[in-house]
C-alpha positions in Angstrom: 227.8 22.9 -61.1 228.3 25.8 -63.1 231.6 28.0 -64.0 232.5 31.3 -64.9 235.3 33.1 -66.2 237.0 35.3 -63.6 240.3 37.6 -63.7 242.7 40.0 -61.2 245.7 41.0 -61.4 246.8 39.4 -64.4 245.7 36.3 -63.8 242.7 33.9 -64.8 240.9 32.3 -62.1 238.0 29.8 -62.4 234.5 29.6 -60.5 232.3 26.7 -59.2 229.0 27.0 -57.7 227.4 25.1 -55.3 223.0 24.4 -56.0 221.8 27.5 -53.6 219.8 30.3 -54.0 220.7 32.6 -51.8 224.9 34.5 -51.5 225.9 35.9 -48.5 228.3 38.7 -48.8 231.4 38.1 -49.2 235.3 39.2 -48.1 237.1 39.9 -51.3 240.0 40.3 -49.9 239.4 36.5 -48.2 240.9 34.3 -50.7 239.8 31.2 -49.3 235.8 32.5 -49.7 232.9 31.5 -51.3 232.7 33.0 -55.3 236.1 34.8 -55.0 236.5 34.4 -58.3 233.9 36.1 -58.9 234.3 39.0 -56.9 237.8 39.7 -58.4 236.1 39.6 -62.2 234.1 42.6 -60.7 236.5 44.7 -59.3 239.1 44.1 -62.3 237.9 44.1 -65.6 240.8 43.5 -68.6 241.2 42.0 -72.2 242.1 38.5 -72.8 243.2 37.8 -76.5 244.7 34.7 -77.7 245.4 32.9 -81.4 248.1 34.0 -84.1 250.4 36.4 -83.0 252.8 36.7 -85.9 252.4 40.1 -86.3 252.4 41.4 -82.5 248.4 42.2 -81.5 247.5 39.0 -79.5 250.4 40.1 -77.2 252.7 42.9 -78.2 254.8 42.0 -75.5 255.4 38.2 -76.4 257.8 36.2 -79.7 255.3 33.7 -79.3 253.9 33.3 -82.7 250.4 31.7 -81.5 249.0 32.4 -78.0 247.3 29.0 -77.0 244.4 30.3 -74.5 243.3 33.6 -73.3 245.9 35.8 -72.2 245.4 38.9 -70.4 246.6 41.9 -72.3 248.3 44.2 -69.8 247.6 47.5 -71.6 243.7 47.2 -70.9 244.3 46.4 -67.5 241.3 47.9 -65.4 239.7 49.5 -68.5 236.7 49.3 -70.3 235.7 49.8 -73.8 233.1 51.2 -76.1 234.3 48.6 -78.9 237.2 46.2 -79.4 237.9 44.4 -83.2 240.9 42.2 -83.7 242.3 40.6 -86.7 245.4 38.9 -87.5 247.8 41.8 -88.4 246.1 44.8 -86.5 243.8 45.5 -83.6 241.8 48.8 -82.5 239.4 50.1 -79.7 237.8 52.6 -78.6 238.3 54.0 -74.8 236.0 54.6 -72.6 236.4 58.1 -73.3 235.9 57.4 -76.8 239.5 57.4 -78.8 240.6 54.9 -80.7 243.6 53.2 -79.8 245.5 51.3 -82.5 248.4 48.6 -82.2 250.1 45.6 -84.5 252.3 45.3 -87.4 250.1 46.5 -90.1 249.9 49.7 -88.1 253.8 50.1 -87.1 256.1 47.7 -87.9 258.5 48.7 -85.2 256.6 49.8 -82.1 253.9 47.5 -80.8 252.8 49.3 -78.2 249.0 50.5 -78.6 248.6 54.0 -79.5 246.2 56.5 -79.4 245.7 57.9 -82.6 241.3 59.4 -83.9 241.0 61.3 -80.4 238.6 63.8 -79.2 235.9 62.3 -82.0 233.8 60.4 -79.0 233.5 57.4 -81.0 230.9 54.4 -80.3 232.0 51.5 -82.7 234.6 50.9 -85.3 234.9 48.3 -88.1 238.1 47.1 -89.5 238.9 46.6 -93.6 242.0 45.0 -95.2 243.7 48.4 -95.2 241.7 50.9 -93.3 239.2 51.8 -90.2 235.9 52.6 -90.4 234.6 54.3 -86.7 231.5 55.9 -85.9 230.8 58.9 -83.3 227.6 59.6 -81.2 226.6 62.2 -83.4 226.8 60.1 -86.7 229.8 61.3 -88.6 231.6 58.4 -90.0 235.6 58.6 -90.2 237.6 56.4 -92.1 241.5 56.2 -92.0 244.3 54.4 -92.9 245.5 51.5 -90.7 248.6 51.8 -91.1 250.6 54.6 -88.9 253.0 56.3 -91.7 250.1 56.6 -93.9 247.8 58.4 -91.2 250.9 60.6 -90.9 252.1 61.4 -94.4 248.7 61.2 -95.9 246.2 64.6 -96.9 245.0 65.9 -94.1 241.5 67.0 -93.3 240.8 70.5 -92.1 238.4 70.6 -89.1 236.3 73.6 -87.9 237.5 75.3 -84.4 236.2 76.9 -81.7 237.5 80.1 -82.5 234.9 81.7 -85.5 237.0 81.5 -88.7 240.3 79.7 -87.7 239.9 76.1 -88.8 242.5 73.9 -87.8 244.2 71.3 -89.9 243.7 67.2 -87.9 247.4 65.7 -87.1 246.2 62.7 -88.7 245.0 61.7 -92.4 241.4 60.3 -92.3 238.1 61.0 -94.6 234.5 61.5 -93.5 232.0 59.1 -94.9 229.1 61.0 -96.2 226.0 59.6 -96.9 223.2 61.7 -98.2 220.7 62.3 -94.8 217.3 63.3 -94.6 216.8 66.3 -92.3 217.4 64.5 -88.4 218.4 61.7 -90.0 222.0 60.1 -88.4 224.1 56.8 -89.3 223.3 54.5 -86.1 225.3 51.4 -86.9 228.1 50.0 -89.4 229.7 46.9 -90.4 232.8 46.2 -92.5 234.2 43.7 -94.9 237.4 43.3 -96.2 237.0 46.2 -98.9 233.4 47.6 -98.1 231.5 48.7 -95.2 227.7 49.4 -94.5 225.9 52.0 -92.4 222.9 52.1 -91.1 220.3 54.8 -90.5 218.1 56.3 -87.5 215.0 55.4 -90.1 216.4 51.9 -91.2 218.0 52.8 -94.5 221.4 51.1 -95.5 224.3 52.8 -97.2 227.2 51.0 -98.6 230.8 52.3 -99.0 234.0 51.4 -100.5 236.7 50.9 -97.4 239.9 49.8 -99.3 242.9 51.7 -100.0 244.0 50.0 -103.2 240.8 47.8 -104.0 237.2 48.8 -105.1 234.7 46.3 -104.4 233.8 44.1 -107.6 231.4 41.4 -106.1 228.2 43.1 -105.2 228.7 43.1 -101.8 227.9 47.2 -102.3 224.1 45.9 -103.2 223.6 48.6 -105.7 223.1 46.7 -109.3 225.4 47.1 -112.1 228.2 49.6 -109.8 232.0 48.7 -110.6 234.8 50.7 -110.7 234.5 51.6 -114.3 230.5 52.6 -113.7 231.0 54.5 -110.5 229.5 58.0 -110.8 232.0 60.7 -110.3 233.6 61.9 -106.9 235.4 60.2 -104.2 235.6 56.0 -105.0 234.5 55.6 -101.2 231.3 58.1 -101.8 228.1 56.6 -99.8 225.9 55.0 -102.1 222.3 53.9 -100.9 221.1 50.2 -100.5 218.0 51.8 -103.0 216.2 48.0 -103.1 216.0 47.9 -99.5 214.0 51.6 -98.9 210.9 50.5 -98.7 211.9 48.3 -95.7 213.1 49.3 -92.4 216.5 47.9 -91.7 217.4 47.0 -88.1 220.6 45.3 -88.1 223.3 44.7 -91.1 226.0 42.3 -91.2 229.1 41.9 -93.3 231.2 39.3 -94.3 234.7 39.5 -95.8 233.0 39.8 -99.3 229.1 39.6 -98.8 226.5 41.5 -96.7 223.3 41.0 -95.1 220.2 43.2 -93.7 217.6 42.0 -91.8 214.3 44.0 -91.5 211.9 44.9 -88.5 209.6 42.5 -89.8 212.0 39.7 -89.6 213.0 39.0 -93.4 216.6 38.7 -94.3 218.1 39.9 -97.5 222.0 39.2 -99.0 224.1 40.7 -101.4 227.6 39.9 -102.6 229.9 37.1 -103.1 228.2 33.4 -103.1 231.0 31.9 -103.5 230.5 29.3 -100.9 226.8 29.8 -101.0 226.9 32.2 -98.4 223.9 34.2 -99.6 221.8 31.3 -99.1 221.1 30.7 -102.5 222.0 28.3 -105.1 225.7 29.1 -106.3 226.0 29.3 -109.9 229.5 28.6 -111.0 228.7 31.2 -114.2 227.9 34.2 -111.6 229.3 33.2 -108.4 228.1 36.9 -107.0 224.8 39.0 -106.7 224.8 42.7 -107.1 221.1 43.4 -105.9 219.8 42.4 -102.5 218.2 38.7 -102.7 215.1 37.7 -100.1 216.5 34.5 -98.0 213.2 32.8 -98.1 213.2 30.7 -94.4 209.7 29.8 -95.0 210.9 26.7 -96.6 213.2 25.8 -94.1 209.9 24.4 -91.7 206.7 22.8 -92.0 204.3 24.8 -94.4 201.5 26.0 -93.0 202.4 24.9 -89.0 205.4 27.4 -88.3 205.4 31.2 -88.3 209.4 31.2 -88.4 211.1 35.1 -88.1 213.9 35.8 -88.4 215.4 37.6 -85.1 219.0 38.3 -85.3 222.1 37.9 -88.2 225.9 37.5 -87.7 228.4 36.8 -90.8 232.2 37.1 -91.1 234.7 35.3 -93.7 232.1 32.9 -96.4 229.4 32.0 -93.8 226.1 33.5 -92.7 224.5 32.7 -89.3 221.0 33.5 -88.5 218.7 33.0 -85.6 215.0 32.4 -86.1 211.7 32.2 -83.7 210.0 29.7 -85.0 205.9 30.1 -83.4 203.8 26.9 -83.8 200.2 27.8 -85.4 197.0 26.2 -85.8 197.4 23.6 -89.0 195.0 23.0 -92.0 191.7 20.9 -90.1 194.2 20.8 -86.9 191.8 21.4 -83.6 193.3 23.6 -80.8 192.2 21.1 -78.4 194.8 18.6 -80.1 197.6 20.6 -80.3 199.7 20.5 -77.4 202.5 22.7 -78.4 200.0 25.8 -80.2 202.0 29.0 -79.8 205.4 27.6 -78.5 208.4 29.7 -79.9 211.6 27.5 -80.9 214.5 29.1 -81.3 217.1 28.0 -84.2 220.0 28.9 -85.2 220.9 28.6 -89.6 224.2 29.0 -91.1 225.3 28.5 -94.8 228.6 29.5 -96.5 232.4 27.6 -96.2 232.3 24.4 -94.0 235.7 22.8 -95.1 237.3 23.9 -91.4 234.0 22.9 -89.6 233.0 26.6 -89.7 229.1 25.7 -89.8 228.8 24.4 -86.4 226.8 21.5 -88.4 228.9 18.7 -87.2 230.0 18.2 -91.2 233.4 19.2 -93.3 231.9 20.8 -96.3 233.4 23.0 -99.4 229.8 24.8 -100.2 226.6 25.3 -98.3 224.1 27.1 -100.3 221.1 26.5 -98.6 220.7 26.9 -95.0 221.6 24.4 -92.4 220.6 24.0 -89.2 222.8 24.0 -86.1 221.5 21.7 -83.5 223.7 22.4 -80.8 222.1 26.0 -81.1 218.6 25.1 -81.8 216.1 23.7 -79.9 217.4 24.7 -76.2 214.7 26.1 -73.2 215.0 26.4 -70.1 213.0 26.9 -66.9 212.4 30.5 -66.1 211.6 31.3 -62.3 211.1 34.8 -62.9 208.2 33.6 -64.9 207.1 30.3 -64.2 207.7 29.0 -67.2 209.4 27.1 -69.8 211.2 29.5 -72.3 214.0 29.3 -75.6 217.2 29.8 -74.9 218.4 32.2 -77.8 222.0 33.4 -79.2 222.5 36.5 -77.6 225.4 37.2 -79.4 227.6 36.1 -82.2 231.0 36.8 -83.3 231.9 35.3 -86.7 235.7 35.1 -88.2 237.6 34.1 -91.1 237.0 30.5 -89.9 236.0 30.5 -86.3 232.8 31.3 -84.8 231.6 31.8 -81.2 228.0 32.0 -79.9 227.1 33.8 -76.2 223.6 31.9 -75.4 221.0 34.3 -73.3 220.5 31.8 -70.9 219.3 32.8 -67.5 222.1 34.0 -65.4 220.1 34.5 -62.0 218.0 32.1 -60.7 216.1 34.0 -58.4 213.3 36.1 -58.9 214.6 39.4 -57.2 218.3 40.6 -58.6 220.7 42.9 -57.2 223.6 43.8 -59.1 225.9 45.2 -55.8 229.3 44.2 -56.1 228.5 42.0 -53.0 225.5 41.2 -53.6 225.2 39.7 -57.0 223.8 36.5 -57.7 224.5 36.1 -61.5 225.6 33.0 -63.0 227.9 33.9 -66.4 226.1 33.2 -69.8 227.2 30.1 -71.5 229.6 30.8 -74.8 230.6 27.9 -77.5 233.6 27.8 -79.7 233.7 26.5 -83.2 235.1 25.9 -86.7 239.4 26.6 -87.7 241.7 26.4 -85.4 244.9 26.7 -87.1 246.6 29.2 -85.0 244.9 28.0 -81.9 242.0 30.8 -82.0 239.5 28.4 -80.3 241.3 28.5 -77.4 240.8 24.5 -76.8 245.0 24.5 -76.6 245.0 22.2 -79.4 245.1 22.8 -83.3 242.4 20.4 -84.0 239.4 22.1 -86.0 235.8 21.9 -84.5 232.6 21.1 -86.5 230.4 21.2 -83.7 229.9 24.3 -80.8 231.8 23.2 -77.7 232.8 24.6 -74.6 236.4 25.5 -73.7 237.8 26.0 -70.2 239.3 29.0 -68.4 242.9 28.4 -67.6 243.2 28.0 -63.9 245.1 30.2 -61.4 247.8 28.0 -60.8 248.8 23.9 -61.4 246.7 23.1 -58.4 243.5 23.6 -59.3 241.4 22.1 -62.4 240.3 23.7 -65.4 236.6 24.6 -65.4 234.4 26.1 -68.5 234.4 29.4 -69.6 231.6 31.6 -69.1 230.8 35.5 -69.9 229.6 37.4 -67.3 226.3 39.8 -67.8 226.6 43.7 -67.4 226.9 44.3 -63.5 228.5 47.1 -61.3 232.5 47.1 -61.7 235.4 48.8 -60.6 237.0 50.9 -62.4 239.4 52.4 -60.6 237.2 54.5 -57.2 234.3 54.5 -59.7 231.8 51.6 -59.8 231.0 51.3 -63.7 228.4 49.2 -65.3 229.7 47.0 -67.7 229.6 43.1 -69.6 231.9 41.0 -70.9 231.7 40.7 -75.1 233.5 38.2 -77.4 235.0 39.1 -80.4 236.3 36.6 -83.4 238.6 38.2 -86.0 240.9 36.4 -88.6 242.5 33.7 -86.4 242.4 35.9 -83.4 240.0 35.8 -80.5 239.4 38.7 -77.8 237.2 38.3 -74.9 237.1 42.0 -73.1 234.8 44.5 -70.5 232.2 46.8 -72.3 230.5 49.8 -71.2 
């Protein structure tokens, strides 16, 4: 039996389904039909948000101080977004159309509502600092404003370059414009932000690092450029670009950021860290005498398997708070004087997941309460898994297909198979996924996990989707792949993406 997690109208619905491999169409409008559920999750997409909301952005609407379980968030009704991040005192997105739309305390202390505020930029992704936030627009250009409303207001104002030859306008909001220095064709694809710094990356895999603070300039490394302080900085703007120069020679693909530390893997499938190690979330011994490093550091996963019988690469990175999460393919080769004939598992790929950094709320996923992890340890509930692929034929690992990491909570979206037949139509009748399987785990303080409960989790584990009404049972939560939704008289493609701030959780419809 599997379940998904299904919404309309402003409420939550669950999904069972029965062993078959073939759907007939249904009646959406039939509530007593097979996969209704379903069916309403494709013609309504929304936001659901739940965990602290002291400060108004789980629900602006409600006093309640923690939201215990996903709650749909009625401004987002029937919209979908380019990007969503939430933290405990502010949340942001970017429309469809591609404007950011700010709301909670940290931005107005008096009106809640979400607000429109970087318009007309056609913005892709955003990231979100203790005090400011960092978006990105198709073209590259890099914006970074306050958070906070008054300031965007009262604050210098840029002038911007018009339509009309000669008549620049002045914007109606303060913000700045990152500027990293580009080769010719050159744009920033992708960033990612810490508490005070943020990283961009390039078209040709080079990584730029930026201050993102209002009132702090980042002392722990985490900028990756050796020796750089406040007092050393050259001269300019503090939150000029500065290039990642020890990572040139290698072609970046993905970057990561903690609240104080920052990763890069490489196209090759090394990893490198830079920043605080606090916790040991660089993956390296902590020394108590320099608990940071200033220059990017290789995280050496060769030692974490067999010498000489695995090929392990590292395939994806995630990091938020202290921890660092990584995901590596692990091949099986042809051992020192081992025969071909006698190895029955030559060429398999496994498929693990590695975390280091703070465990004391569970945060590793390991199963253990621990202060400090400095060297990588493996999380079994995320290692190890296949499945059969009809498709193919053919036993395959199931790998993380997505991670969202927190202040203390983590959540994990496997790539299992949603469809189990070998032909897929994605009509809004006609659709035979199954949702992809997402796990929940480390604080739960403000109820972030979603479990109900304030109990903390050291191991992944499922949570359920709250039911329509008191008649019918709980059943697990599930994300469903991109298919064809409503939006509106338009049918849209979209998916459904999980997002962990600081004691916050957000599950919502992406373009």
């Amino acid at each position: 039996m599997g379940y998904s997690y299904m919404a309309d109208g402003g409420k939550e619905a669950l999904m069972s389904r029965p062993e078959v491999t073939k759907k007939e169409p249904v009646n959406v409008n039939d509530l007593q039909a097979q996969f209704i559920q379903e069916k309403r999750s494709l013609k309504s997409p929304a936001v659901y948000t739940w965990g602290s909301n002291v400060y108004r952005v789980v629900d602006p609407e409600s006093k309640d101080t923690d939201i215990k379980t996903p709650r749909r968030f009625k401004y987002f009704d029937r919209q979908v977004l380019r990007d969503l991040k939430i933290e405990e005192k502010s949340g942001a997105a970017i429309t469809e159309k591609g404007d950011l739309v700010q709301w909670g305390k940290a931005f107005s202390e008096s009106d809640f509502k979400p607000t429109a505020t970087l318009t007309g930029k056609n913005l892709i992704s955003l990231a979100l600092s203790e005090s400011r936030i960092i978006a990105l627009s198709s073209d590259g250009t890099v914006y970074s404003l306050p958070t906070s409303k008054d300031e965007q207001i009262t604050g210098p104002k840029t002038t911007e370059s018009s339509w009309v030859p000669f008549w620049p306008n002045q914007s109606n909001l303060s913000y700045r414009v990152l500027k990293p220095s580009l080769k010719l064709g050159e744009k920033v694809t992708a960033i990612s932000g810490g508490q005070e710094h943020v990283l961009l990356l390039t078209s040709s895999g080079r990584v730029f690092s930026a201050a993102s603070s209002t009132e702090n300039y980042p002392s722990l490394g985490q900028l990756g450029v050796e020796g750089l302080t406040w007092s050393t900085r050259p001269k300019g703007p503090a939150d000029t670009c500065h290039e990642v120069t020890a990572l040139k020679d290698s072609k970046v693909v993905q970057i990561a950021c903690g609240d104080y530390h920052s990763l890069a893997l490489t196209r090759d499938g090394r990893i490198f860290g830079f920043g605080d190690n606090s916790f040991g979330q660089l993956g390296v011994d902590f020394e108590p005498q320099r608990p940071f490093k200033d220059a990017p550091l290789h995280i050496k996963v060769q030692k974490l398997y067999r010498r000489n019988l695995y090929l392990p690469k590292v395939t994806s990175i995630a990091a938020g708070g202290a921890n660092t999460f990584f995901s590596v393919d692990a091949k099986r080769i042809l051992g020192y004087e081992e025969e071909a004939a006698n190895v029955h598992d030559l060429g398999n790929v496994t498929a693990d997941t590695w975390a280091c950094g703070r465990g004391i709320w569970g945060t590793l996923g390991s199963g253990r309460w621990v202060h400090l992890q400095d060297s990588p340890t493996k999380v079994k509930a995320l290692s190890g898994m296949s499945e059969y692929d009809e498709k193919t034929d053919q036993i395959t690992p199931i790998r993380i297909r997505a991670m969202s990491v927190g202040t203390t909570h983590v959540s994990a979206i496997l790539d299992n198979k949603t469809n189990v037949s070998k032909t897929t139509k994605d009509s809004l009748d006609q659709s035979k996924d199954w949702g992809y399987d997402v796990l929940w785990w480390g604080g739960n303080e403000h109820l972030q996990l979603g479990t109900g409960k304030r109990s903390n989790q050291a191991k992944p584990t499922y949570i359920n989707a709250p039911p329509e009404n008191k008649t019918q049972a709980e059943a697990r939560l599930q994300i469903m792949p991109r298919h064809k939704g409503k939006v509106g008289n338009r049918n849209v493609s979209m998916e459904q993406r999980v997002e962990c701030g600081r004691h916050v959780s957000a599950i919502y419809s992406a373009v």
